[in-house]
Each structure stands twice: as structure tokens, then as C-alpha cells.
PDB file of N, CA, C and O in Angstrom:
ATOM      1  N   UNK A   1       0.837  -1.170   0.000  1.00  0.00           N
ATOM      2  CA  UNK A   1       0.000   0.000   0.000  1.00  0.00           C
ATOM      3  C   UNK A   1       0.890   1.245   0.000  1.00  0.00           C
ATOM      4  O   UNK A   1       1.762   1.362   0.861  1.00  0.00           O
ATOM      5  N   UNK A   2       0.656   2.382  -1.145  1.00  0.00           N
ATOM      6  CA  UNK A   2       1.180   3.464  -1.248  1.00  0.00           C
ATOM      7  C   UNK A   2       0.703   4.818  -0.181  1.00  0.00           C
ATOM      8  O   UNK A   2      -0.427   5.295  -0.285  1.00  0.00           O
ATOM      9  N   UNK A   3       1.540   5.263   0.666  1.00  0.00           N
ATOM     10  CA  UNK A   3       1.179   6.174   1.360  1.00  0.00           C
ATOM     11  C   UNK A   3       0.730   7.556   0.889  1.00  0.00           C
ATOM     12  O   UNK A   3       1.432   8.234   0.138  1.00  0.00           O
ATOM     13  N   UNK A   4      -0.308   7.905   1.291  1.00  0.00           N
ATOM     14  CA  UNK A   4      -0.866   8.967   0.734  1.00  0.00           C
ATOM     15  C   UNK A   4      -0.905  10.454   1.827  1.00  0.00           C
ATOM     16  O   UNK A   4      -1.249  10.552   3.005  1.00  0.00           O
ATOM     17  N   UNK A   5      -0.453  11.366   0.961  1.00  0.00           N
ATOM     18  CA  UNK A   5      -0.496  12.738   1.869  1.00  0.00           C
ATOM     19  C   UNK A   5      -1.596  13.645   2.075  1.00  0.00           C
ATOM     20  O   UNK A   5      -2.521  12.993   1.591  1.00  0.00           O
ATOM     21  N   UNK A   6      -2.078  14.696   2.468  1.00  0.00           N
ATOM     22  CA  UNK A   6      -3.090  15.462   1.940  1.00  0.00           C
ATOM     23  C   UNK A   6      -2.601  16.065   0.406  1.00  0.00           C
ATOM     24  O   UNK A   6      -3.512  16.326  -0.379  1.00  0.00           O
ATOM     25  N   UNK A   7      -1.679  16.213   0.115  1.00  0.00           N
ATOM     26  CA  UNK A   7      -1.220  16.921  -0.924  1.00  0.00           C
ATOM     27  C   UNK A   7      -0.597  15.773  -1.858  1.00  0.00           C
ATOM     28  O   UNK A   7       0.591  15.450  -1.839  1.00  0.00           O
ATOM     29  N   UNK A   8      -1.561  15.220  -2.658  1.00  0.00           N
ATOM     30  CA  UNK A   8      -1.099  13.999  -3.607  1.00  0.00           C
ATOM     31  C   UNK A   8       0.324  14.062  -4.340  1.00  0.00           C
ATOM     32  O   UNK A   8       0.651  14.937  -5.141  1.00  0.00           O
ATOM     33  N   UNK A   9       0.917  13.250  -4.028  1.00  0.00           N
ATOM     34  CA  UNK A   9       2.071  12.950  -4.984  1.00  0.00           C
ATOM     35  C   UNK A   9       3.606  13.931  -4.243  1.00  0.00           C
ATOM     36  O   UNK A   9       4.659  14.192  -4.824  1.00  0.00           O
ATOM     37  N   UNK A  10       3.202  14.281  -2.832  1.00  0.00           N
ATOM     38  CA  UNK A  10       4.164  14.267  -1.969  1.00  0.00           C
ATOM     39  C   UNK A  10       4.369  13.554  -0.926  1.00  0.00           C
ATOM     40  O   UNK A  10       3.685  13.659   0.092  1.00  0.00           O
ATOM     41  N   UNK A  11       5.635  12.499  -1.108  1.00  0.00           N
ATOM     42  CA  UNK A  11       6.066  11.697   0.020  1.00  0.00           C
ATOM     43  C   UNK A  11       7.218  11.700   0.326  1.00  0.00           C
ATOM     44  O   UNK A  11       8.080  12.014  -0.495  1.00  0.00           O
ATOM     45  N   UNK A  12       7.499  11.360   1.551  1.00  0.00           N
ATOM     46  CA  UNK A  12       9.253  11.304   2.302  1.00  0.00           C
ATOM     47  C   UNK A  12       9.565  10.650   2.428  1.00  0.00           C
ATOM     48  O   UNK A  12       8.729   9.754   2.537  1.00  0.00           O
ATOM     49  N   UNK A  13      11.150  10.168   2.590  1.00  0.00           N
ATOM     50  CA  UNK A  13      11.771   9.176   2.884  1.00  0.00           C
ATOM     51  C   UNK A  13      12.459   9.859   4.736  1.00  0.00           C
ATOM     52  O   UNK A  13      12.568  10.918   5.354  1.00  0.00           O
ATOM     53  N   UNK A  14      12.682   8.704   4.864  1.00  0.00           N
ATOM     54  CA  UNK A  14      13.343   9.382   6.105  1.00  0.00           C
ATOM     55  C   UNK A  14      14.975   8.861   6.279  1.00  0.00           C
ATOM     56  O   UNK A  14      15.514   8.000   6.974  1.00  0.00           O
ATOM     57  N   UNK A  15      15.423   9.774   5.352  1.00  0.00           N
ATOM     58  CA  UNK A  15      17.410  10.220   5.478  1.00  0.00           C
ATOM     59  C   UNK A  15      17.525  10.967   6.827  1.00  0.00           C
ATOM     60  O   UNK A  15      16.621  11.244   7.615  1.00  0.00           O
ATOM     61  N   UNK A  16      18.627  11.184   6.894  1.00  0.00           N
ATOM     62  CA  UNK A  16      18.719  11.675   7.866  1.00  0.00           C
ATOM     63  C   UNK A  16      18.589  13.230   7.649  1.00  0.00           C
ATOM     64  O   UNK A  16      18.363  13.966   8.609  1.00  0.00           O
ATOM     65  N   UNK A  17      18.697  13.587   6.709  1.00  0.00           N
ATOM     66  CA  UNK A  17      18.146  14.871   6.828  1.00  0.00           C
ATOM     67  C   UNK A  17      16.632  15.249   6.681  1.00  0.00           C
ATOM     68  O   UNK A  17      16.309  16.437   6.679  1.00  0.00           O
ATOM     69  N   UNK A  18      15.612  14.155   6.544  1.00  0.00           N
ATOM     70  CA  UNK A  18      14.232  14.189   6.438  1.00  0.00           C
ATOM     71  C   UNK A  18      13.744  14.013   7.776  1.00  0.00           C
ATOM     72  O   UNK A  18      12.546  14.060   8.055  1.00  0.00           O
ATOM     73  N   UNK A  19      14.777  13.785   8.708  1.00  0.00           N
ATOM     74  CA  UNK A  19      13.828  13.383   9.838  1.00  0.00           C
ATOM     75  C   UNK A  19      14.550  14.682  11.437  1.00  0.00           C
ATOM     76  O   UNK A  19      14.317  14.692  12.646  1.00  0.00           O
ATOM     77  N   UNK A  20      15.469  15.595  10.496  1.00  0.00           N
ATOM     78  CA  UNK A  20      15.540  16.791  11.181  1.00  0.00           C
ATOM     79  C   UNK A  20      15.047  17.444  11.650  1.00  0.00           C
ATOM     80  O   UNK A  20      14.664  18.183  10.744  1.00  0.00           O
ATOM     81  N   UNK A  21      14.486  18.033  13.028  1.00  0.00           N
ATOM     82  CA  UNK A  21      13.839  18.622  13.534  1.00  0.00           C
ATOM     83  C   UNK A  21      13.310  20.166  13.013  1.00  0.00           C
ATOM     84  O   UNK A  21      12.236  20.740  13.196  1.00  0.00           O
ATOM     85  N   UNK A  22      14.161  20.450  12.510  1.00  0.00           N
ATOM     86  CA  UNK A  22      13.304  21.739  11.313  1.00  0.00           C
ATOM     87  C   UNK A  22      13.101  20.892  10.249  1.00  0.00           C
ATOM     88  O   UNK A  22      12.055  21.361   9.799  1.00  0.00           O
ATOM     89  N   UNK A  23      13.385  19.968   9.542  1.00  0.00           N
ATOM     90  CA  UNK A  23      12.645  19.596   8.308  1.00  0.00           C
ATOM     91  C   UNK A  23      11.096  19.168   9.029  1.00  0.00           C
ATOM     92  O   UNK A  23       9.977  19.381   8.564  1.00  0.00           O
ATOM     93  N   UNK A  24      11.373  18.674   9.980  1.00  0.00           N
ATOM     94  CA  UNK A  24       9.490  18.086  10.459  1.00  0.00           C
ATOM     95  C   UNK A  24       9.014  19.317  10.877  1.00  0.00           C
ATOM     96  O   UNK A  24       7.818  19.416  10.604  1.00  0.00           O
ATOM     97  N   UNK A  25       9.383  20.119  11.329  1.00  0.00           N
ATOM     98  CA  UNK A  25       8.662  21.592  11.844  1.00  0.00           C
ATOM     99  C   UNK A  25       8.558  22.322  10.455  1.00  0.00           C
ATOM    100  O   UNK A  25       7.585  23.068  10.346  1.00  0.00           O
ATOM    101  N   UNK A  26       9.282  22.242   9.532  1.00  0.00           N
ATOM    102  CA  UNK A  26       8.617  23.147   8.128  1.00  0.00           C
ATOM    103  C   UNK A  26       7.525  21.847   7.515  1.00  0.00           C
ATOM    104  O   UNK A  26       6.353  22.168   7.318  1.00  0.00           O
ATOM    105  N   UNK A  27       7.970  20.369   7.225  1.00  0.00           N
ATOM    106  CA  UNK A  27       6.325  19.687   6.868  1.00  0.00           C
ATOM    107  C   UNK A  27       5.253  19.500   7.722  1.00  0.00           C
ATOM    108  O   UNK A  27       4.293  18.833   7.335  1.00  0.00           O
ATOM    109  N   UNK A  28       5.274  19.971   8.782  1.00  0.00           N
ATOM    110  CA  UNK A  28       3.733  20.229   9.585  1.00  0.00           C
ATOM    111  C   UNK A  28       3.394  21.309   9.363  1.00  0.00           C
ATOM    112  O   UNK A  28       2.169  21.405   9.444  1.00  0.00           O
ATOM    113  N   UNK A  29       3.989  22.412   9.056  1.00  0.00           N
ATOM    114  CA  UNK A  29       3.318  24.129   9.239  1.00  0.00           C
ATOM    115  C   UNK A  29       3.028  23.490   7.291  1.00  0.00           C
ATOM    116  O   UNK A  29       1.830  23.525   7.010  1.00  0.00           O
ATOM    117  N   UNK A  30       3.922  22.994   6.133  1.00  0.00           N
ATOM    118  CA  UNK A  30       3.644  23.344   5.074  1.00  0.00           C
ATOM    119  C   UNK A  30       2.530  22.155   4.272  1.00  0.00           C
ATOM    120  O   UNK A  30       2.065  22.211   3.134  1.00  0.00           O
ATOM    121  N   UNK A  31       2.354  21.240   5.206  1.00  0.00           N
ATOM    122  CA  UNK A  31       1.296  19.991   4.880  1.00  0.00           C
ATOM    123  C   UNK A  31       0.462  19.921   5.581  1.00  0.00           C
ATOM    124  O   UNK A  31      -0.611  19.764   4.999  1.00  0.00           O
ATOM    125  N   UNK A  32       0.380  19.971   6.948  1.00  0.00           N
ATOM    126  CA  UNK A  32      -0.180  20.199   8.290  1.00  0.00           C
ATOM    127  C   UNK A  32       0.161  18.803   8.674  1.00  0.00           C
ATOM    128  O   UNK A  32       1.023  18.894   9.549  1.00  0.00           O
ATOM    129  N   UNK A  33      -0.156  17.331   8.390  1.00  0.00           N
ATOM    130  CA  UNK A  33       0.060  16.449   8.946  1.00  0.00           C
ATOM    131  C   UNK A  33       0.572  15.532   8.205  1.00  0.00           C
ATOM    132  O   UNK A  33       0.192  15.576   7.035  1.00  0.00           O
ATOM    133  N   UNK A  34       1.624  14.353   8.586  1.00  0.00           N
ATOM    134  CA  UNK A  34       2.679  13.701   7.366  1.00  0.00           C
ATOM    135  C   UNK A  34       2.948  12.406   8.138  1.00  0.00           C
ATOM    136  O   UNK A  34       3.131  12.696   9.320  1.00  0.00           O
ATOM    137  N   UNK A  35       3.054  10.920   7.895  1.00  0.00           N
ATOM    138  CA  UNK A  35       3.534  10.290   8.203  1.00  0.00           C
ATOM    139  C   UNK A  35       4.601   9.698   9.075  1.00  0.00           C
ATOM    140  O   UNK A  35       5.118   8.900   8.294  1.00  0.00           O
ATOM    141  N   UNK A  36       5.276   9.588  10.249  1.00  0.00           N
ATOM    142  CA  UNK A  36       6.449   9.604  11.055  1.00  0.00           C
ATOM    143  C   UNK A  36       6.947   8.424  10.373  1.00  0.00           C
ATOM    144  O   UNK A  36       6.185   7.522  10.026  1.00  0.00           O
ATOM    145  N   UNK A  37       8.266   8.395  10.158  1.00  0.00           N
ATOM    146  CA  UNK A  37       8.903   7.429  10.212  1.00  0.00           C
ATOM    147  C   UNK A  37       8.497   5.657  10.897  1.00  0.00           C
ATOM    148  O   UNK A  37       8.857   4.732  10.169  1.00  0.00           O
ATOM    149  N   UNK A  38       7.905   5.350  12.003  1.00  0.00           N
ATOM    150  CA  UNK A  38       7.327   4.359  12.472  1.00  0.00           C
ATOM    151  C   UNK A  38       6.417   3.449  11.159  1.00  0.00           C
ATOM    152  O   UNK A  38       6.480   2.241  10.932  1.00  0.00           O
ATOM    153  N   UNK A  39       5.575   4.521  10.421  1.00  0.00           N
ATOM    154  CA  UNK A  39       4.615   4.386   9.662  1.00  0.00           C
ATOM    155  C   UNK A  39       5.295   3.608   8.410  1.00  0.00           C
ATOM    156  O   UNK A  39       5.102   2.445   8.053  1.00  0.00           O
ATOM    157  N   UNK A  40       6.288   4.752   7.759  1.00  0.00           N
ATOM    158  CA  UNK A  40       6.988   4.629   6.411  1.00  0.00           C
ATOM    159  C   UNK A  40       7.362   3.341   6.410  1.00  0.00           C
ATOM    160  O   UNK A  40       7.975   2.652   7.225  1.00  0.00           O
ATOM    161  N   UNK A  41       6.719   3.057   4.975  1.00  0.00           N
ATOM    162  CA  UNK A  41       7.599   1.614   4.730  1.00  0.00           C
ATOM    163  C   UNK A  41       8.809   1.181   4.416  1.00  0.00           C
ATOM    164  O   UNK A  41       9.447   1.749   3.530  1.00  0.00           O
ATOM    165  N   UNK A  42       9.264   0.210   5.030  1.00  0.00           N
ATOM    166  CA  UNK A  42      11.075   0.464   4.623  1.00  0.00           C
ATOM    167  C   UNK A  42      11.143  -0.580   3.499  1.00  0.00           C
ATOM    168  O   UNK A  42      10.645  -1.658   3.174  1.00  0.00           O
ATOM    169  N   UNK A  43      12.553   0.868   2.845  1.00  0.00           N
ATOM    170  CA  UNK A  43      12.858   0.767   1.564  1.00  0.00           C
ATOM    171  C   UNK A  43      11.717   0.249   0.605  1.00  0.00           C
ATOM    172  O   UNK A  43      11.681  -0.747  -0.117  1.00  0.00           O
ATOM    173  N   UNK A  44      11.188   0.825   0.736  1.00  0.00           N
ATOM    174  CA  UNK A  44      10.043   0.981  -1.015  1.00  0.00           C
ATOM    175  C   UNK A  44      10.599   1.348  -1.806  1.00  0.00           C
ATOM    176  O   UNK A  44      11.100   2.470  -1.881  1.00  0.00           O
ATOM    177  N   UNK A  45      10.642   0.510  -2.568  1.00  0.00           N
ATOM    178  CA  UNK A  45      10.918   0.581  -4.162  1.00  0.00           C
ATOM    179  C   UNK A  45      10.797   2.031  -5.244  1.00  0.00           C
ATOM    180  O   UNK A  45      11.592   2.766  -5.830  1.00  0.00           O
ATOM    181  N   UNK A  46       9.223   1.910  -5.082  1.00  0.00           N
ATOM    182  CA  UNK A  46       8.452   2.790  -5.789  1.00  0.00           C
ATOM    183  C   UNK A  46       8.727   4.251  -5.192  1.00  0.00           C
ATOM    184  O   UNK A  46       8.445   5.239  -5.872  1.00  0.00           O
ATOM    185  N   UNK A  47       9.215   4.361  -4.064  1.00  0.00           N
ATOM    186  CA  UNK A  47       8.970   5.969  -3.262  1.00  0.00           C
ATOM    187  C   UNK A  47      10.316   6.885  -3.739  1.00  0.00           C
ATOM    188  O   UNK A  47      10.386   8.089  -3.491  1.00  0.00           O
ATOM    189  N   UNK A  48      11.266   6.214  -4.386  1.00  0.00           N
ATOM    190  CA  UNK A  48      12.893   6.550  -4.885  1.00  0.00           C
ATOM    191  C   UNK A  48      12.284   7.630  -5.953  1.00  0.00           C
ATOM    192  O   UNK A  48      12.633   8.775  -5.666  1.00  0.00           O
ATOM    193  N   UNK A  49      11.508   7.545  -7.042  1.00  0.00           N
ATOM    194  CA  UNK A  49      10.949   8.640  -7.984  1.00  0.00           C
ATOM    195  C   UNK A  49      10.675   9.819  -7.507  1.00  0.00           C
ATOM    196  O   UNK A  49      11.377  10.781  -7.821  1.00  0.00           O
ATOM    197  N   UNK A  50       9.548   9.952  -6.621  1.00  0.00           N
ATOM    198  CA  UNK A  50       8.944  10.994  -5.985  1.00  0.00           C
ATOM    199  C   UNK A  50      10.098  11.629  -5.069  1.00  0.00           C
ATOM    200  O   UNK A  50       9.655  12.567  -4.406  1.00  0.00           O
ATOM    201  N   UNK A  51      10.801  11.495  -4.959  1.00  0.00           N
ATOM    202  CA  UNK A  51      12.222  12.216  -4.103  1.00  0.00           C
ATOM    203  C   UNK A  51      12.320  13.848  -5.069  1.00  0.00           C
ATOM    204  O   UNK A  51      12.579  14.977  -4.651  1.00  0.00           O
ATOM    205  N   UNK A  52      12.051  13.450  -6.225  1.00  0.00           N
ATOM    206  CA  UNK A  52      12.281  14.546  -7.222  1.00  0.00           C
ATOM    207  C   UNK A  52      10.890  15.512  -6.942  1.00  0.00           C
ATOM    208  O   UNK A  52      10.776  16.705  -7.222  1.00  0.00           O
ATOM    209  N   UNK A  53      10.346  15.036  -6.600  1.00  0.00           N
ATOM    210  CA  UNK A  53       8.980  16.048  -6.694  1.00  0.00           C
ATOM    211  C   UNK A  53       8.950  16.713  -5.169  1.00  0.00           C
ATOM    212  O   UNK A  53       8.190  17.639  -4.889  1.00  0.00           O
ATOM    213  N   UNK A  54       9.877  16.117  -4.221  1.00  0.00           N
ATOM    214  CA  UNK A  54      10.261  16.316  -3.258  1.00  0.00           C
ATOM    215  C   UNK A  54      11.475  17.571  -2.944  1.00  0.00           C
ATOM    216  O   UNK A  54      11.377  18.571  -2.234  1.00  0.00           O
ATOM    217  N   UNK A  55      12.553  17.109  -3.719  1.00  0.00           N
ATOM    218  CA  UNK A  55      13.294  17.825  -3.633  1.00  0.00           C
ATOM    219  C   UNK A  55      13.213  19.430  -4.877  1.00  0.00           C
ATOM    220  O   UNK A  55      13.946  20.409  -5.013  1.00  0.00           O
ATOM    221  N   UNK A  56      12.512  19.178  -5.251  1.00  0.00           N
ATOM    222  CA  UNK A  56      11.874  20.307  -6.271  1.00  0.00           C
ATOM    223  C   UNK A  56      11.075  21.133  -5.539  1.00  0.00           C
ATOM    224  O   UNK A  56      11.335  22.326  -5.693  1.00  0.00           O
ATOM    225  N   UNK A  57      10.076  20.845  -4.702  1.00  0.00           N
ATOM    226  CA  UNK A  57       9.210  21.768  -3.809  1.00  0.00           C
ATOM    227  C   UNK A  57      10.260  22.647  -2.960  1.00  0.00           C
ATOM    228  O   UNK A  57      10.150  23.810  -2.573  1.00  0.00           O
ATOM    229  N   UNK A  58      10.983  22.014  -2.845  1.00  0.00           N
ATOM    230  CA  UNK A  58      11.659  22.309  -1.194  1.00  0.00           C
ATOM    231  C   UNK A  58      12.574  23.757  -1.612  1.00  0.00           C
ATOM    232  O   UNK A  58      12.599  24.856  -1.058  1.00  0.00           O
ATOM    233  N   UNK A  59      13.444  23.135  -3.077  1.00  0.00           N
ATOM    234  CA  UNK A  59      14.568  23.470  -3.700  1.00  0.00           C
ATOM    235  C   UNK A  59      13.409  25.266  -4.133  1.00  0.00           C
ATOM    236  O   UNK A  59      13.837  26.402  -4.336  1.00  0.00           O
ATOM    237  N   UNK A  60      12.269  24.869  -4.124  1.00  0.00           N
ATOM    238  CA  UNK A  60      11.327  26.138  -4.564  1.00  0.00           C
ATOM    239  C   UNK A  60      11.006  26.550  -3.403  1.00  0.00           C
ATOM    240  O   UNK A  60      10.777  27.756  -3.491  1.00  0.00           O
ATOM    241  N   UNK A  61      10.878  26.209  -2.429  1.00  0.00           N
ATOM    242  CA  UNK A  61      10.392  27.307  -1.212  1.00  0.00           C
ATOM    243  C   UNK A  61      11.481  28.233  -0.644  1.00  0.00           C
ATOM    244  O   UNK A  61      11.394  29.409  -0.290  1.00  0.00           O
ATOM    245  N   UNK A  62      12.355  27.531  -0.650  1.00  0.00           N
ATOM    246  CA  UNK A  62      14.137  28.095  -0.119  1.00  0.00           C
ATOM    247  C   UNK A  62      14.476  29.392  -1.384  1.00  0.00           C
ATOM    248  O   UNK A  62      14.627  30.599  -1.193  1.00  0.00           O
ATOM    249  N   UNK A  63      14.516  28.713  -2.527  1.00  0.00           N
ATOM    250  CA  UNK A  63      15.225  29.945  -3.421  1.00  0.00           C
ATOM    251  C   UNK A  63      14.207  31.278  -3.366  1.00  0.00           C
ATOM    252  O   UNK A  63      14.598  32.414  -3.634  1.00  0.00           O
ATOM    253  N   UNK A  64      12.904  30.963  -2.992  1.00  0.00           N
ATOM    254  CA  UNK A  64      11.439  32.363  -3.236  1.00  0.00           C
ATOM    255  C   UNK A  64      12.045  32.895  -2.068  1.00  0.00           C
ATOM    256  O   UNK A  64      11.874  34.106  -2.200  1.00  0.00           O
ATOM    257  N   UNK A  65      12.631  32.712  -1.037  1.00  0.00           N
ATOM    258  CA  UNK A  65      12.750  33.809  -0.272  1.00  0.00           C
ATOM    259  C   UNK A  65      14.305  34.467  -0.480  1.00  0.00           C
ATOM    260  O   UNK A  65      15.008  33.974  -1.363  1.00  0.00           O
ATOM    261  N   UNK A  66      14.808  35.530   0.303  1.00  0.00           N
ATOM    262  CA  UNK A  66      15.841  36.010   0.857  1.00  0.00           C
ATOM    263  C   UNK A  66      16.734  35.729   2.014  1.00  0.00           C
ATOM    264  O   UNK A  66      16.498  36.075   3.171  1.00  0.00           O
ATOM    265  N   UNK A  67      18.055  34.898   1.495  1.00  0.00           N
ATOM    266  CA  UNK A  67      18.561  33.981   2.770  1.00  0.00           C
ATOM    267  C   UNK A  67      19.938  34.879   3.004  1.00  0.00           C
ATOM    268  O   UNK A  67      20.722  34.584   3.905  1.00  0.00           O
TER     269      UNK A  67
END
């Protein structure tokens, strides 16, 4: 079974930088609620694609502002 978000066709893996305490404090304020690690299935196959649609959002919220 494929895990589903409120916001279709965004999912996480949990690297170690996905399970950073500001990365989970920016996907609760920017999803409101997301899967914990406990949940995630380990190593899925299928979830390696969507990393891109992942790292594309992110790579877009960071560059729109002034750092």
C-alpha cells in the first residue's frame, strides 16, 4: 500500500536529513500532517521517484525567499 499525503504525490523518505527537527517543523506548518517514520515503509521501491517532486518543492520554497 502506497502512502498517501493530503497533498497527492508528496512523500518522504526518512534520510537523515528528512527526519531533522526543522525539516518536520517546516512539513507540519507546510502539509499540516505527514507520516512519522514508524509508519513509512522500509525501503520501497516505488517511493525513490517521488524524491524529485520532493526535492523540487523544497529546492522552490528556499530559493522564493531572501537567505
Amino acid at each position: 500500500m502506497l502512502i498517501q499525503f493530503h497533498h497527492a504525490g508528496r512523500r518522504y523518505g526518512w534520510a537523515p536529513a528528512h527526519g531533522a527537527k526543522t525539516t518536520i517543523r517546516f512539513l507540519e506548518i507546510q502539509i499540516g500532517s505527514f507520516l512519522t517514520k514508524e509508519l513509512w515503509p522500509v525501503k520501497g521501491p516505488d517511493l525513490n521517484p517521488l524524491d524529485f517532486c520532493v526535492w523540487g518543492f523544497m529546492e522552490e520554497q528556499l530559493t522564493s525567499r531572501n537567505v
